[in-house]
C-alpha positions, 0 to 999 in steps of 0.5 A: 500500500501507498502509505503517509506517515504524518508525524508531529513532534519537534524533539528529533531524540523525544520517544515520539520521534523514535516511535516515528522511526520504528513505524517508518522502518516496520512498515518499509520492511513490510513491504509498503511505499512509505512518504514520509512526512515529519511536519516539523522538519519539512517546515509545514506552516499549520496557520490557515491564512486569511485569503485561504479561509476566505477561498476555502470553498473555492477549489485550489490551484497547483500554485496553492501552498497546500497543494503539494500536501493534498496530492500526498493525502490523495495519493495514499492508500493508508495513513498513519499519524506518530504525534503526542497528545498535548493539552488533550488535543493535536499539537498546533503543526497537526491541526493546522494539517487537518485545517489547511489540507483537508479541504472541500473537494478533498476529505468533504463535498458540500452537498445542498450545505451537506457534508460528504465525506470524500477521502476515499482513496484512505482504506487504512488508518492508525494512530500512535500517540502518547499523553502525559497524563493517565487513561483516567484523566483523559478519560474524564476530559472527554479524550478528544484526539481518541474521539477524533480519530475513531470518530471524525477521521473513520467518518471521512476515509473509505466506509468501513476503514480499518482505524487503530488508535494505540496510546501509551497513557502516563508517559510522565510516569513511565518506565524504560519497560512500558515504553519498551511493552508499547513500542513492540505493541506498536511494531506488531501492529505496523508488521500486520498493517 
């Protein structure tokens, strides 16, 4: 499969980041087509400009800034987000993606002022995360990302999409074991995928 790997986390030595490698590597070794997209080390520029919130239900150019993303995200056949959880939401770059890339004509049709979603082209989806707080605490906030992924993202990719959501909670209070227990939960997953 044709697959994008979104990752969203600045620290190159952080366990995210070593996460990110461990799923581009298994699934390179599995045989897919990795892009590989590291947002803050391509410099991605997550803030939705005035003239694109006012075009945003125009269809866009080639000479978009965004355009060469939305070819990434139409050519895949999975995707894969690597990103911590930080103030029980998407770090700002990984907002910004969904906010700058997923556009009408894109992830969505408007239909009669009627959302369709359109994302087809996504019959695979994983998220691999981690938060500093426990399951518990996310729990009581709601778990946003959780929801946004089981619940947004599945509603927008191919009906009946696979979609996998592996998080390692207490991260401020984890060990070299845990890490260890989730990074091979993680790898199993990505040598199945």
């Amino acid at each position: 499969m044709n697959i994008l790997v979104l990752h969203a986390h600045p620290v190159e030595t952080s366990f995210n980041a070593g996460l990110h490698r461990m799923i581009v590597e298994r699934l390179t070794v599995a045989g897919h087509a990795i892009d590989d997209c590291d947002l803050y080390a391509e410099d991605f520029d997550p803030r939705l400009t005035r003239a694109e919130r006012l075009g945003y239900h125009n269809i866009r150019g080639a000479d978009d800034a965004a355009a060469p993303y939305v070819e990434r995200l139409q050519r895949a056949e999975a995707l894969v987000l690597s990103y911590p959880v930080w103030n029980f939401g998407y770090p700002a770059i990984l907002k910004g993606f969904f906010d700058r890339v997923f556009l009408p004509g894109v992830s969505f049709k408007l239909v009669d002022g009627k959302v369709q979603p359109s994302l087809h082209n996504i019959r695979k989806v994983a998220a691999v995360t981690t938060y500093g707080g426990s399951r518990f605490r996310a729990m009581l906030m709601g778990d946003p990302p959780r929801k946004l992924v089981n619940r947004l993202l599945r509603a927008t990719v191919k009906p009946g999409a696979p979609v996998s959501y592996l998080a390692h909670y207490s991260m401020n209070l984890s060990t070299d074991e845990t890490r260890k227990a989730f990074m091979a939960k993680v790898a199993a997953r990505m040598d199945a995928f």
